[in-house]
Every structure is written in structure tokens, then in C-alpha cells.
N, C-alpha and C positions, 0 to 999 in steps of 0.2 A: 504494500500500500504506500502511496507517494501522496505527502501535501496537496501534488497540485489539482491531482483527480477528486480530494473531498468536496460536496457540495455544500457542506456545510456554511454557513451563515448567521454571524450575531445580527441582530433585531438593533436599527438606526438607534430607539431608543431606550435602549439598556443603560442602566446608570453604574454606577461604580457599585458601591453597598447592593442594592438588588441584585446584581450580576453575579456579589461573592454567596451571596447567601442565596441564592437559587446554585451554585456551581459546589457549593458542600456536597451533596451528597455523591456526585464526581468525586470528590478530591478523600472523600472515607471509600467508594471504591478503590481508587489507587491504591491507599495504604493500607488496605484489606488484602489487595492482589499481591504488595509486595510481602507482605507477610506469608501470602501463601508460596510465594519463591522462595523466601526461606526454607519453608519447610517442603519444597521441594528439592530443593540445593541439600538439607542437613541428610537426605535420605538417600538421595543419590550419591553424596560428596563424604559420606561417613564411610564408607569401603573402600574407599580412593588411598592408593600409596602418599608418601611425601617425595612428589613430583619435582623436577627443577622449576623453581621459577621462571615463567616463560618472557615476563618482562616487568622492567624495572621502571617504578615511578618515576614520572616526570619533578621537577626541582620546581615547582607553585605553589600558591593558593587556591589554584582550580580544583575540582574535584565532581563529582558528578553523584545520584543516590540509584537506589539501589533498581537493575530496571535492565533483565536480557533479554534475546532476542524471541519472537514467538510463544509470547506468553498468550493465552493460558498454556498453551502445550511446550514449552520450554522442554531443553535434555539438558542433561550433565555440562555438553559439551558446550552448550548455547552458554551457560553460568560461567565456565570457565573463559570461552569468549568475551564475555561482560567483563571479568577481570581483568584481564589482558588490554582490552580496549579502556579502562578505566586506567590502567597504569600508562598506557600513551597518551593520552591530554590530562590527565592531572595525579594529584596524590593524594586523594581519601574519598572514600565510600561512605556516604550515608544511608543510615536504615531509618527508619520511622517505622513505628511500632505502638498501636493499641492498646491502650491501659486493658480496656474492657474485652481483649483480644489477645492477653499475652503468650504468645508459643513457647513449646520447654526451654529453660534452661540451655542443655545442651545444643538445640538451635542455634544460643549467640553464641557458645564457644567457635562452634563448626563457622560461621559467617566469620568472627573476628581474626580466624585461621587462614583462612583465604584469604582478609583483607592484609595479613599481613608477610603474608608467602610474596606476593605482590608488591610488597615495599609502600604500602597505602595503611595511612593514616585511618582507624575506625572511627565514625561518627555515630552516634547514638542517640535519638529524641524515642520520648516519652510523650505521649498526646494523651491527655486523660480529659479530653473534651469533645465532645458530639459534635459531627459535620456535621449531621444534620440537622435538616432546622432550622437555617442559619449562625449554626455554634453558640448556643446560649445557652447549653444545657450539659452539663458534666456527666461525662460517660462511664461508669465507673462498674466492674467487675461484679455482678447480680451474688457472688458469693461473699461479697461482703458485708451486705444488706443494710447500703444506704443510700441515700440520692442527692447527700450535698457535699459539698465540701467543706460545709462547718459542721458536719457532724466527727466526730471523735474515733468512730472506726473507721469512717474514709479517711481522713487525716492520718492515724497511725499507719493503714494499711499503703495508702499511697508514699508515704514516707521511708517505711519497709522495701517495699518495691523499687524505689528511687535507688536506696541506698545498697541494693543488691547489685542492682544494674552498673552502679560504678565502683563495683566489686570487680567488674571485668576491665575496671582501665581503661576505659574507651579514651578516646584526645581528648573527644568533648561529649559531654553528654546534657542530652537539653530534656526540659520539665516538664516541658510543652511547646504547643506548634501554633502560631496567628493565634496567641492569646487575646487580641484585641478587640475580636468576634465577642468572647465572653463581657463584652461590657457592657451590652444591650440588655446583661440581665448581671444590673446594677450587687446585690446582695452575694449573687456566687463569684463574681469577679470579686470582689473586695473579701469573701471568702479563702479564693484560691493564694490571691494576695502574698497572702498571711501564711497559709502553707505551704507555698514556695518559698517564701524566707526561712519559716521554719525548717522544709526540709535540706536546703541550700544550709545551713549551721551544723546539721545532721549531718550531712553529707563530709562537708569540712574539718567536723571532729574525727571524722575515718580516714579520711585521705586529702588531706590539707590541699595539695596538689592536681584534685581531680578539677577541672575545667566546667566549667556549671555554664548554660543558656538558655533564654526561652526567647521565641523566636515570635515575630509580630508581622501581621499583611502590609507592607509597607504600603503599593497604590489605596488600599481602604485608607490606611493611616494618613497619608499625603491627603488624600480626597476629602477627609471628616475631619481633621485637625486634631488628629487625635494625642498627639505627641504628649498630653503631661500624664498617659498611663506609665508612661516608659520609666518616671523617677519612680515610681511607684514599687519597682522590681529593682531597686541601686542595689538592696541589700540579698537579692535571691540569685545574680548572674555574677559570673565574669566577662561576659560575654553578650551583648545585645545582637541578636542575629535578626534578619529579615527574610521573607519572601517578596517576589516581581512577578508581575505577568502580565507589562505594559501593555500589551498586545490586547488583552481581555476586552478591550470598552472600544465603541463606536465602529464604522460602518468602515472605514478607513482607518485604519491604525496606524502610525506613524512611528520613527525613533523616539524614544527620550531623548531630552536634550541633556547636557551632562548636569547641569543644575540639579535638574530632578532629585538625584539620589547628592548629588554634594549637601544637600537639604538635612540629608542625617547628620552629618558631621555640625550643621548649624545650631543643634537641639542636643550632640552627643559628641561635642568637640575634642575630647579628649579620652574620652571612653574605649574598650573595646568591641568592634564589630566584626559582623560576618554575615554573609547574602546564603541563608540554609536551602533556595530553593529561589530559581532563577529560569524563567521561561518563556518562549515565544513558540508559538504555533504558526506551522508550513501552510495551512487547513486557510483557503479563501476565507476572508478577505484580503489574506495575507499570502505570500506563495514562500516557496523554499528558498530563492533567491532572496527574499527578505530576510525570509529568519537569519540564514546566510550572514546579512549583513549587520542584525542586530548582535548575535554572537560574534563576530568580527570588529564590533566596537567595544564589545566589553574592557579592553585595556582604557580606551578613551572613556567609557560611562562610570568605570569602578576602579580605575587606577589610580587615580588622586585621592582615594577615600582610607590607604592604611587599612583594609578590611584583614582579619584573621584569615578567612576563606571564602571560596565564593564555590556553590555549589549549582550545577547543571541539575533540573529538575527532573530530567529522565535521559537514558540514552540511545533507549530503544523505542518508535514508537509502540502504542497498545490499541488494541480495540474494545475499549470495556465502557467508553462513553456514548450517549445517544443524545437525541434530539437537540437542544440549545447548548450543552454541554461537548459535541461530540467533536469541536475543532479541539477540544485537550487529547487527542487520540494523537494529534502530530504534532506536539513539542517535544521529539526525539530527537536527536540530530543524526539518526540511524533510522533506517523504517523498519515495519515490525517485522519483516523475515531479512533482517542485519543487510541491507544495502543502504549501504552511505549516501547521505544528502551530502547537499554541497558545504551546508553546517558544520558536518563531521571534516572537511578540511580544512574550514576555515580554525577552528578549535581548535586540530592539530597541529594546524602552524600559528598558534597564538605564542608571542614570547614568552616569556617568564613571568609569571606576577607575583608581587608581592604586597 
């Protein structure tokens, strides 16, 4: 499947805020499916000898999440592909991963093993909030038996869980994903707050050194002025990460202009950042040759900004979206049976970022 053949089409007048919160239940597909590549990678990938490394991380900030070719019907070989092609344009892997969804244990050993046979950096989010719906609603594990985040067994158990997770070391491990959704419902965002500070102390007392983020929709954030959530979380991160998907809004989509994102540094001028999930879709209105060109700007859109890392939102496209949702099937820079857009060379020959 190529960009240019999608018929797909956003509606003239889709807003920013409507467009994310109609596009959730898309974006908990995604991280439902990648979950299930995990657990097709730890079953396939658990028999496997210790193989030579096939190739060695690139020397950036780039990095791309977790995302091979042919899914749903992926093989061994398709995952090990992923790696290989993840260690030629950048150096870390992100997973994202469902509180109310968590796969064994042994699952993230077997992913962190690969990411780092590969010479890739592991990234690791934690999302304990409901796409759907528009995300104002905490998604939280039915065997814990609560439904807030100010209740006392969500809190301990999500705390628990946090603090297992960077038991594995991951470089970074985040809290949450576009926490910013949760503020339409005023009482659990000021809830969750509190327990991500909390568990961010928790975590600290363990491993001083583990790398803590929660990550915020930055176009909603830019669009709704949302920025004074952000002090809100000084005391729960190392690390302010965002998502993009400038592409998402209007009939015509255009570049960012670099401003756009220099905008963070305006509100978090000294702080540390990182871009957890970074996209444009091949899918008309847009074609491949553009996406092309917006990943070929990324040194000029995000190189002035000192970001931590900058993370590619998929690398393979998928077919798991439909109707207004369905142009997120090609924000791959590979299409879904692994042939290369013109994306994937523009990325491979990106310099170096730092």
C-alpha cells in the first residue's frame, strides 16, 4: 500500500481539539497492535540463538517506536527487519504500552534484548489513560477495582507498576502519553497530578538515575494555550517530551514553520525535552513526496531546540484505521509490506542530531 493510492480525506472543517479527540480511538488501536507485536516478537524471538548483531546504531537523537512490517500478520523475520532498519536512521526504540493492557513481564525483557543486541537505546511509556472518548477518562487495570486516580488502590497499584517497569532500566521511561487530553476532566487530571509526582519520588528513591517523562499533544497544546499544565508536572519528569502530527488539521496541510515548535523552548527554556512521537501522513491531502519533505526538515524544524530525542511515530505503515481516521495508516516512512517511500531516504541520509 502506497500514500499516494489512499482516498482518504480530512473534512475542510475539522478543528484541532475535535480532530484529536475523534482520532483517540485510532491512536489506542495503534498501541493495542503494538502490544500485540510484542507479544508476537517474545514468542517467536524466545527460541532464537544470540545472533550477531546485524547493525549498529546510528550516532543521534532520532529514533523511531515500535512498528514492523505486515502487521497484523508480521514473522520473526519482518521484527528482526524492524531492528535492523531502526539501527540505520536512528538509536532507540520506543514501546508504549497499556496500563489496563499490561503483557508479561518476560515480554519486556525479550523487546529490551533486541533493543539492545542492536546498539538502541530502550524507551519505555506507560499510558494509564483512555483514548477513548476523547482521553478524559483513566484507564486503569478492572483487577484493581477502581476508576480514579485519587482512589488509594489505583495510586498504590499504578505506583507499583511504574516502579517495576524501571526495574528494567529502560533510558527513559514515561508515566504517561498526551496527558493534556486529561484536563477536560478537571478533578482526575489534578488527581493524576499528584500521583505522578508521587510516583516520580518513588521511583527516584530506587534508582536515582532512572530518566522519568510524560509526554503532552503538543498541536492540541499550541492550538488551546495550554502550556501552564506543563509547571504543573516540574516535580514528576526529567524530561518534558511531546507529540506532532502537523499534518492532522485542514484540507491543505502545509510545513510548520520553525517557530512553531521553537515555541517550546519559549514556555521551557531551559528545561529538558524530547519529541516521543513525531508524524506526517503520505495519505491525500498530502502525498509521499511531502511527507518526504517534512521529514527532511526535521534538522531545520527541531534542530535549534537541544531536544533529548526525537522519535519517528511508526516505521512501517498499518492498516488498522478506517473512515476519518484512516490517512494515520501512512505515517510510515516504509509501506506496510516494507517498501520504502521516498521518507525512508530522506531519514537515512539525515545528519546527525543532536
Amino acid at each position: 500500500m502506497h500514500g499516494r493510492s489512499s482516498k482518504t480525506t480530512v473534512k475542510p472543517g475539522d478543528r484541532r481539539l475535535r480532530y484529536f479527540q475523534k482520532m483517540s480511538p485510532g491512536f489506542a488501536s495503534r498501541r493495542v497492535l503494538i502490544t500485540a507485536i510484542s507479544l508476537y516478537f517474545a514468542l517467536a524471538y524466545s527460541g532464537a540463538g544470540a545472533d550477531e548483531v546485524s547493525a549498529r546504531a546510528k550516532d543521534t537523537n532520532l529514533g523511531v517506536a515500535l512498528s514492523p512490517a505486515h502487521i497484523p500478520f508480521q514473522t520473526g523475520g519482518d521484527i528482526d527487519r524492524f531492528f535492523e532498519q531502526a539501527a540505520q536512521i536512528g538509536a532507540h526504540v520506543t514501546w508504549i504500552i497499556e496500563w489496563q493492557s499490561m503483557p508479561p513481564s518476560l515480554q519486556f525483557r525479550v523487546i529490551e534484548e533486541m533493543t539492545r543486541r542492536h546498539g538502541l537505546r530502550f524507551y519505555l511509556y506507560l499510558s494509564p489513560i483512555a483514548l477513548t472518548g476523547g482521553r478524559r477518562d483513566p484507564a486503569i487495570p478492572s483487577a484493581i477495582g477502581g476508576s480514579s486516580f485519587g482512589a488509594p488502590a489505583v495510586r498504590s497499584a499504578f505506583t507499583k507498576q511504574a516502579m517495576e517497569l524501571a526495574g528494567l532500566r529502560p533510558d527513559l521511561l514515561g508515566l504517561a502519553t498526551e496527558v493534556n487530553f486529561l484536563a477536560a476532566n478537571p478533578d482526575e487530571f489534578e488527581a493524576f497530578v499528584t500521583l505522578a509526582r508521587d510516583t516520580y519520588a518513588a521511583i527516584k528513591r530506587q534508582n536515582p538515575d532512572q530518566t522519568v517523562t510524560i509526554s503532552f499533544q503538543w498541536d492540541v497544546m499550541a492550538a488551546h494555550a495550554q502550556f501552564g499544565l506543563l509547571a504543573k508536572f516540574a516535580k514528576a519528569v526529567d524530561v518534558y517530551s511531546f507529540t506532532t502530527y502537523p499534518d492532522a488539521f485542514g484540507s491543505s496541510p502545509a510545513l510548520p514553520a520553525p517557530e512553531y515548535y521553537l515555541a517550546v523552548r519559549k514556555i521551557l527554556p531551559t528545561e529538558r525535552i524530547g519529541f516521543a512521537e513525531i508524524g506526517w501522513s503520505s495519505a491525500v491531502p498530502s502525498s509521499e513526496d511531502q511527507q518526504a519533505e517534512f521529514y527532511g526538515s526535521i534538522p531545520r524544524l527541531f534542530g535549534g531546540l537541544g531536544a533529548d530525542f526525537l522519535t519517528l511515530a511508526l516505521m512501517h505503515d498499518v492498516p488498522i484505521f478506517t473512515g476519518s481516521l484512516a490517512r494515520l495508516n501512512f505515517v510510515g516512512i516504509r509501506t506496510l509490506d516494507d517498501k520504502p517511500k521516498p521518507a525512508w531516504h530522506v531519514v537515512l541520509d539525515l545528519p546527525k542530531l543532536h
